[in-house]
C-alpha positions in Angstrom: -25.4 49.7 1.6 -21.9 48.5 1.8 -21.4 44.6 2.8 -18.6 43.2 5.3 -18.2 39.7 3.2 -16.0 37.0 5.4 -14.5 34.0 3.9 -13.6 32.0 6.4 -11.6 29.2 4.3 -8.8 26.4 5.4 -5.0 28.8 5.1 -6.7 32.1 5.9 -9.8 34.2 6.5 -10.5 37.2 4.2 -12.6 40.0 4.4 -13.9 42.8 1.6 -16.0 45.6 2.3 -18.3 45.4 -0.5 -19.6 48.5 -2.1 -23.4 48.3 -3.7 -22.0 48.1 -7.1 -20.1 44.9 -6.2 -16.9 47.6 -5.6 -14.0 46.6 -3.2 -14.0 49.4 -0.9 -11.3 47.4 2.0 -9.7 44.2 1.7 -7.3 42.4 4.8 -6.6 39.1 4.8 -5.3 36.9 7.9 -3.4 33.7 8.1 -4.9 30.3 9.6 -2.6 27.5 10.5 -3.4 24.4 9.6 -1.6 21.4 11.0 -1.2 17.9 9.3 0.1 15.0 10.4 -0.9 11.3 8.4 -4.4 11.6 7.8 -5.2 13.7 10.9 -5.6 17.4 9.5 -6.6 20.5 12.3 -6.7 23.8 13.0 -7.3 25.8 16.2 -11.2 26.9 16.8 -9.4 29.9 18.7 -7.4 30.9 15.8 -10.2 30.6 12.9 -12.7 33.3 15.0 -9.7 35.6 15.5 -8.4 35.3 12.0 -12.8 36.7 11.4 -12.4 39.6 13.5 -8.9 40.5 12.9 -9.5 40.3 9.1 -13.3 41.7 9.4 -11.8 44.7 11.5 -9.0 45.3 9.4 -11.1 45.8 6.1 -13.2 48.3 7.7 -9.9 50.1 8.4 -8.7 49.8 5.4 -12.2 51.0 3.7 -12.4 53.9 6.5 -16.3 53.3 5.4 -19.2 51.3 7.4 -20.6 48.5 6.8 -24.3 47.9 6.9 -24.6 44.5 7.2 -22.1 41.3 7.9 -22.0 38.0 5.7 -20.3 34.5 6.0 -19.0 31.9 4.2 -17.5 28.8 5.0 -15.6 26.0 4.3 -18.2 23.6 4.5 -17.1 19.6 5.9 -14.7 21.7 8.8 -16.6 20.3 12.3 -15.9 21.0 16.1 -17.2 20.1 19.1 -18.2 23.1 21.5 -19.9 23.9 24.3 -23.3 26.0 23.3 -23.9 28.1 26.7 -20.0 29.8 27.2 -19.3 29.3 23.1 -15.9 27.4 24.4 -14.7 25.0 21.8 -14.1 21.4 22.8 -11.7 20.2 20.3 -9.4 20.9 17.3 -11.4 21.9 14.2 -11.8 18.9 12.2 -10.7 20.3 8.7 -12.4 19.1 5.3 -9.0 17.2 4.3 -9.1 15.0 7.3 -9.5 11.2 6.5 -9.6 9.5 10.1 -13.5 9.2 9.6 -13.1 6.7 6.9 -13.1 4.1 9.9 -17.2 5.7 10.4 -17.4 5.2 6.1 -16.2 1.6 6.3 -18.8 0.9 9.3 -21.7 2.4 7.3 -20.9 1.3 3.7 -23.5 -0.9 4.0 -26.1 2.2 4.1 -23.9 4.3 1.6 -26.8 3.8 -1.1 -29.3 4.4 1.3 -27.4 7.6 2.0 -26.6 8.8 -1.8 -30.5 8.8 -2.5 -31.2 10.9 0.5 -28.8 13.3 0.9 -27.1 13.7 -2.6 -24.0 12.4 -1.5 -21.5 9.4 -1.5 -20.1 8.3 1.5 -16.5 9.5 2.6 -14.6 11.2 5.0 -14.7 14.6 3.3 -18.1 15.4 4.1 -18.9 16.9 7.8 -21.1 14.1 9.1 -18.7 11.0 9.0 -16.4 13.5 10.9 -19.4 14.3 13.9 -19.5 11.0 14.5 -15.7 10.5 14.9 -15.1 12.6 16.7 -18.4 12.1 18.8 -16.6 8.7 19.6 -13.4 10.0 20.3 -14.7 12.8 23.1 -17.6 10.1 24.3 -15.9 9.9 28.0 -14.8 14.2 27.5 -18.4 15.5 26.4 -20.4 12.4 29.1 -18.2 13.9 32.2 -18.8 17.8 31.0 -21.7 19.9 30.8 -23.6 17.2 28.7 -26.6 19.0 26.7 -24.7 22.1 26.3 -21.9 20.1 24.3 -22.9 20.2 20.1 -20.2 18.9 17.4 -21.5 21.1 14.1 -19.9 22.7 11.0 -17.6 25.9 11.9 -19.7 28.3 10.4 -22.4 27.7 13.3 -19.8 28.0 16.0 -18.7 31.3 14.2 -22.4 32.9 13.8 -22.8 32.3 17.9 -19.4 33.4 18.8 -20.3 36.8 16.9 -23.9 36.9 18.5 -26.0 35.2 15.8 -28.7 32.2 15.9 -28.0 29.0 16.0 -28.0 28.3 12.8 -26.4 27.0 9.6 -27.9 27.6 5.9 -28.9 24.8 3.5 -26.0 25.1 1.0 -23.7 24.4 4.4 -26.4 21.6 5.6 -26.2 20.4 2.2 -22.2 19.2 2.8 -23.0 17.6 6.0 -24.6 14.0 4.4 -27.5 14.6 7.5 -29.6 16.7 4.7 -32.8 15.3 2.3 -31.7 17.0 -0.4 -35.5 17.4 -2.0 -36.6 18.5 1.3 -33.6 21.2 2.0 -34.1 20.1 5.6 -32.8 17.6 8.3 -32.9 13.9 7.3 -33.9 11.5 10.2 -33.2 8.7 8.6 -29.9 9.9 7.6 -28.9 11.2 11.5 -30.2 7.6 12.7 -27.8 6.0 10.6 -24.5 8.8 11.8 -25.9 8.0 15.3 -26.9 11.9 15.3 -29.7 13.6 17.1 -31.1 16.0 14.9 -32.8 18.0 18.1 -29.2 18.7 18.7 -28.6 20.3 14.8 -29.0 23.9 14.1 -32.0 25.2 12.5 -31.5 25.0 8.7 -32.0 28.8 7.1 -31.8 30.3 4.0 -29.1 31.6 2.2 -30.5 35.5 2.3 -31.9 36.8 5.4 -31.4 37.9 8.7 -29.7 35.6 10.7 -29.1 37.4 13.8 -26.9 40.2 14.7 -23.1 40.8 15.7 -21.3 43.4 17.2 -17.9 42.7 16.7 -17.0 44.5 14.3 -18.7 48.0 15.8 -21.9 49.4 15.7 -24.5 45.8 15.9 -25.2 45.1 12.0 -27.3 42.1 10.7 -25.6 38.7 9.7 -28.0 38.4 6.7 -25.7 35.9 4.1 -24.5 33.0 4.5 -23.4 30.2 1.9 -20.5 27.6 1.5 -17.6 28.9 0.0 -17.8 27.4 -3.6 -22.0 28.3 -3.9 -20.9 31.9 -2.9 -18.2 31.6 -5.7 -20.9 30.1 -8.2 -23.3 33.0 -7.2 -20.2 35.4 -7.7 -19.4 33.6 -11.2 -23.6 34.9 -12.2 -23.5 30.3 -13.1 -27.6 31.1 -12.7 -28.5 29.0 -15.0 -28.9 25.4 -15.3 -25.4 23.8 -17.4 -23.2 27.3 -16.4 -20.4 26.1 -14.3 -17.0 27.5 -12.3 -14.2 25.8 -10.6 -12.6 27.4 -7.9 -8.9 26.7 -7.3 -7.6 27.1 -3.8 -6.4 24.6 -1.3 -8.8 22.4 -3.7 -10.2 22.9 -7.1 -13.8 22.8 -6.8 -15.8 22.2 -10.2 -19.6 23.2 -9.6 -22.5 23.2 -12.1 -25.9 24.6 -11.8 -29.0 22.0 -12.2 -31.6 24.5 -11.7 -34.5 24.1 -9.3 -36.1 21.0 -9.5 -36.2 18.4 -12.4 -39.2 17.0 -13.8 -40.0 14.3 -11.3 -40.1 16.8 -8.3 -36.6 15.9 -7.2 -33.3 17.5 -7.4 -30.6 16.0 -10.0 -28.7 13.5 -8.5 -25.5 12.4 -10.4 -25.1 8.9 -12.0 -21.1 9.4 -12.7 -19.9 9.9 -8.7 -20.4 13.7 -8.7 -22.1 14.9 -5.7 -25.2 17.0 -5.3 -25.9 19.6 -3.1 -27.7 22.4 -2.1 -26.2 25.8 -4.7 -28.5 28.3 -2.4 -31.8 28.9 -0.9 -34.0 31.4 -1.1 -37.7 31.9 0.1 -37.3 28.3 1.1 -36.9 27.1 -2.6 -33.8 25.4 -3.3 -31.6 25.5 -6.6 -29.1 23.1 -7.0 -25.8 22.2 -8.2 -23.8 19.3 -8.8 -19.8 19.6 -8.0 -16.5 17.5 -8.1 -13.4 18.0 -5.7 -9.7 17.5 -6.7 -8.5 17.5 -2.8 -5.0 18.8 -3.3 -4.8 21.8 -6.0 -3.2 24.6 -4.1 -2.1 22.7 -1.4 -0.2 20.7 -4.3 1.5 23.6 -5.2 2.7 24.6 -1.0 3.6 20.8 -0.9 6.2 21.2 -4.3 6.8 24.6 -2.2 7.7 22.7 0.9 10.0 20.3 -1.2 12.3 23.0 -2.1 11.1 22.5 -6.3 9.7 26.0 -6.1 8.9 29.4 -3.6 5.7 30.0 -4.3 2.9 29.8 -6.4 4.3 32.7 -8.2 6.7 31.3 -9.8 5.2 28.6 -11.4 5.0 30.3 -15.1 8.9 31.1 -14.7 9.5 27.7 -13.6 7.7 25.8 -16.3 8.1 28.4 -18.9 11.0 26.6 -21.0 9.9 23.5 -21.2 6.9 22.7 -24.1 5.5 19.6 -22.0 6.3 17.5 -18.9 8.4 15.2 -20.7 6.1 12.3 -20.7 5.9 12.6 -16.3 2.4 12.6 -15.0 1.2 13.1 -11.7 -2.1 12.0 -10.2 -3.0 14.7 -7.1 -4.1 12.6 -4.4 -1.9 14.1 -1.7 -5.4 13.9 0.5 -7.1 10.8 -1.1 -9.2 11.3 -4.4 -12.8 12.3 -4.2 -15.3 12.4 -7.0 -15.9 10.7 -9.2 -13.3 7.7 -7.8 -13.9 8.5 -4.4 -11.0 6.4 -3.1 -9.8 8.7 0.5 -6.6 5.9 0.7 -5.7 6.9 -2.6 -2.1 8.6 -2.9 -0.5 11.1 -5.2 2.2 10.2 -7.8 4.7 10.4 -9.9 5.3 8.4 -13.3 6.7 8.6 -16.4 10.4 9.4 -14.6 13.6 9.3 -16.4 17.3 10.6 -16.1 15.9 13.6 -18.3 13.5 14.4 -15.8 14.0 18.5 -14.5 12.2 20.3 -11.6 10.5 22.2 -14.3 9.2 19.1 -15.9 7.8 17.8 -12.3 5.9 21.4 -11.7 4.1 21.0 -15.0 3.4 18.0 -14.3 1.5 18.8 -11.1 -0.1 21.7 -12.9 -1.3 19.6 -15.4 -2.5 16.4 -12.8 -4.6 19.6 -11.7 -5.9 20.7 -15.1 -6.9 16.6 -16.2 -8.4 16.1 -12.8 -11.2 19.2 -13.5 -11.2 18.1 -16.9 -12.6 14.7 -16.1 -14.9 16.4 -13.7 -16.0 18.2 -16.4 -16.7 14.9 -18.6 -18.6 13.6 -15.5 -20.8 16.7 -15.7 -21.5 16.3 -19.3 -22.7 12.9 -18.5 -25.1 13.9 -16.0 -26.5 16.7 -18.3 -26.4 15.3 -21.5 -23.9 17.8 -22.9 -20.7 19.1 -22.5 -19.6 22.2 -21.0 -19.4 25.0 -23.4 -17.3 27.1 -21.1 -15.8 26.9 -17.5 -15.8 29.9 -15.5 -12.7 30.1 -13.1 -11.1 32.1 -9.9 -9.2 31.6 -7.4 -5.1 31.7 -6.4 -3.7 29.9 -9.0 -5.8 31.4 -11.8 -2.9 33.7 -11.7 -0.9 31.1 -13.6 -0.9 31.1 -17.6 0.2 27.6 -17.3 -1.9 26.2 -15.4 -5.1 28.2 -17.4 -3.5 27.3 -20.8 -3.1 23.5 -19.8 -7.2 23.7 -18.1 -8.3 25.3 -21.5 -6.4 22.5 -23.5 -7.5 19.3 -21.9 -11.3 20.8 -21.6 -11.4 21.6 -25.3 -13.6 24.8 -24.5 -12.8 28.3 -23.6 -11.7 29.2 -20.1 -13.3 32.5 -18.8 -10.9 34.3 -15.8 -13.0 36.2 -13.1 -11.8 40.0 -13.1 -11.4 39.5 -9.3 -9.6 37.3 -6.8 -12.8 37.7 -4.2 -15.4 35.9 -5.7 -16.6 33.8 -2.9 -17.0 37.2 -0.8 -18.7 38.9 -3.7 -21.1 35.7 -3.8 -22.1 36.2 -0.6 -22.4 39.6 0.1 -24.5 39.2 -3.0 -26.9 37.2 -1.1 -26.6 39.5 1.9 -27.5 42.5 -0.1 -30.7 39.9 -0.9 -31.4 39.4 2.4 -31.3 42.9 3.5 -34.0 44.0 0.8 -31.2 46.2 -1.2 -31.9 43.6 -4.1 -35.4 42.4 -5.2 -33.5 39.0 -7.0 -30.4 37.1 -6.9 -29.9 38.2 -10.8 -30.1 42.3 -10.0 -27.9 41.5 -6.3 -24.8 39.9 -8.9 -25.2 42.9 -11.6 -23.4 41.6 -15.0 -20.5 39.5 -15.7 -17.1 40.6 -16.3 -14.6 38.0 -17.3 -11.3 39.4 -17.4 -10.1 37.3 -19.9 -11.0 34.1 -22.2 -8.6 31.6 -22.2 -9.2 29.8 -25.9 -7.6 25.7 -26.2 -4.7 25.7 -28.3 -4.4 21.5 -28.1 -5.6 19.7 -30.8 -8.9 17.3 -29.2 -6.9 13.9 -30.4 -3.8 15.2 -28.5 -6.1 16.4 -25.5 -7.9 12.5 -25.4 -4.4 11.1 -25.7 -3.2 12.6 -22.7 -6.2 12.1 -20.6 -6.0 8.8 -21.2 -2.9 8.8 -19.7 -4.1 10.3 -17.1 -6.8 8.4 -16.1 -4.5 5.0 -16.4 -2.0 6.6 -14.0 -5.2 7.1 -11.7 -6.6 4.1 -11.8 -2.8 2.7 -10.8 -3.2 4.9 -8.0 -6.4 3.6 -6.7 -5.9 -0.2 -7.1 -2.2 0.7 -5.2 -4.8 2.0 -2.5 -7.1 -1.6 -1.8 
């Protein structure tokens, strides 16, 4: 049965038409404008559901095949308010890089603790529920004077799945990013709404990654919406990180490092990071959860639009011609916290810059040096991880845009110390969760068989010696730490 996988993520929503071998039958992509201004970051509601069905439709087009079944993923922390009964939305999309909830972070940071040992995860703006109650605050005298019990502020994907005809409903890797979920339970935490001033009566039910979530027609004939997962989980699924220690990074707008913990560890509970890593829901199935812990650098590809937007490059594409004559950076460094830093610092006032300048300095040597900020920021997620599991990676898997750079691979395999294995496709969070759909249509009897088996298309091997890799870390990390105390 062939899939219609749709990742809905923050510049554009894609759609594949996945074949049962995991084939690309139909691709289409479609563009989603995102507007920032100061810490205030949006989209329109209006423009993410057309950017599903005009990619969705398009991919069927393109396929000239049928689909049998329709998954979703998501970008996780985006929030809206909408009205449940006529599915109109009530505000802009609240987008995962917004940082105008950190006025919610600083009220609660007396229950941040409290928070981290329920849900998994520290307190900041980048997580969905910080944002509800902004912007719960900001619509108070809009949503009292409208239709009142009929007005819900959730995560996009559950706007999406009604707008197409589904349940109300979100899935537990999704619920997981919201800091309103016990993470041991996989379920609503009301001790962690009390605190966000949330009514969980007013949250959709949690489900499981695979299964039948309701039905759309808008793409056709009515086919079941029977997937659903965050956009990095799908990507881990995709990346066949099963196992407990496997681990991917996904670089997009962000670069999103995620490791596999496994089901439950030997106290009954999931693994909770003691470095600032957060944990979360990877997937659920049969109402068992597996987890994963994961790290953020904010600004990866959105980095590379910003040097884009500066005039110091087109595109992404030309970052291998641009840096290609240059052996280093010439001693610049730069510290990506274009949209605050997340874990493990977690410092949302934190800035991105520039240091090490000199007259000498080129436009080739500031480009590497972004590329590498991006590379030293995963590879001290990566150190984090180790901490947590008591060794170190011995391989990171990778996808995503810039994957397409040999720069930016070369300088990730480098300052990891440990081989860097490519995904042979640029859909991986779409394969993830059509995987998961093919599980929860019964065409799979496990996740395992639903993947089938992995095909890197190439190994990236460290060429920097470790003493040269520490060396510039260390750097790195001062620059940051510069960058944070710059931000109290």
């Amino acid at each position: 049965m062939n899939i219609l996988a749709i990742d809905q993520g923050t510049s554009a929503t894609k759609a594949v038409l996945v074949g049962p071998g995991s084939e690309v039958l139909g691709f289409a992509e479609a563009p989603v404008a995102v507007r920032a201004d100061g810490d205030a970051v949006e989209a329109d509601p209006e423009d993410l559901y057309a950017s599903v069905l005009a990619a969705g439709r398009d991919a069927l087009a393109s396929a000239r095949a049928p689909a049998g079944a329709v998954a979703l993923a998501n970008q996780g922390e985006t929030v809206l308010a909408w009205n449940r009964r006529s599915g109109q939305p009530l505000s802009p999309a609240i987008v995962w890089q917004d940082r105008r909830s950190a006025v919610v972070c600083d009220r609660l940071a007396p229950a941040a603790d409290h928070l981290a040992t329920i849900t998994g995860l520290r307190l900041d703006p980048y997580f969905a529920a910080p944002k509800m109650t902004w912007l719960r605050e900001q619509l108070a005298d809009d949503l009292a004077a409208g239709p009142g019990a009929d007005s819900v502020i959730t995560t996009t994907d559950t706007w999406l799945l009604a707008r197409l005809g589904a349940d109300f409903v979100t899935d537990a890797s999704t619920a997981s990013r919201t800091m309103l979920l016990d993470l041991d339970a996989a379920d609503w935490s009301e001790q962690a709404c009390a605190e966000f001033g949330i009514d969980p009566a007013g949250l959709p039910s949690v489900a499981d990654c695979a299964g039948v979530v309701g039905e759309t027609a808008a793409f056709g004939a009515p086919l079941p919406v029977a997937g659903l997962a965050v956009d990095q989980q799908a990507a881990l699924i995709a990346q066949h990180c099963l196992m407990a220690g496997q681990a991917k990074c996904t670089y997009g707008t962000g670069a999103f490092l995620l490791v596999t913990t496994g089901v439950r560890s030997h106290a009954g509970a999931a693994v909770r990071s003691t470095t600032g890593l957060s944990a979360s829901v990877a997937w659920r199935l049969g109402g068992v959860p597996t987890y994963c812990l994961d790290g953020q650098v904010y600004t990866a590809g959105a980095a590379i639009t910003w040097l884009a937007r500066l005039g110091l490059l087109t595109d992404a594409a030309e970052i291998d011609l641009m840096v290609g004559g240059t052996a280093d950076s010439g001693g610049v460094i730069f510290v990506p916290a274009l949209a605050g830093l997340g874990a493990p610092h977690w410092s949302p006032g934190a800035r991105g810059a520039f240091g090490g300048l000199t007259l000498g300095t080129t436009r080739a040597h500031l480009v590497r040096a972004v590329v590498e900020g991006i590379a030293a920021s995963v590879a001290l997620l990566a150190r984090s991880v180790a901490a947590d599991l008591g060794a170190p990676l011995s391989a990171l898997r990778v996808d995503g845009g810039l994957t397409r750079s040999a720069a930016l691979l070369q300088a990730q395999a480098d300052l990891l110390g440990v081989p860097v294995e490519v995904s042979d496709t640029p859909h991986a969070t779409a394969l993830g969760v059509a995987d998961l759909a093919r599980l929860g249509t019964g065409q799979s009897d496990s996740l395992d068989s639903a993947i089938g088996p992995a095909r890197p298309r190439k190994t990236v091997e460290p060429r920097m010696s470790p003493d040269e890799a520490a060396e510039r870390l260390a750097a790195f990390e001062a620059a940051t730490s510069c960058v944070i105390a710059a931000a109290q």
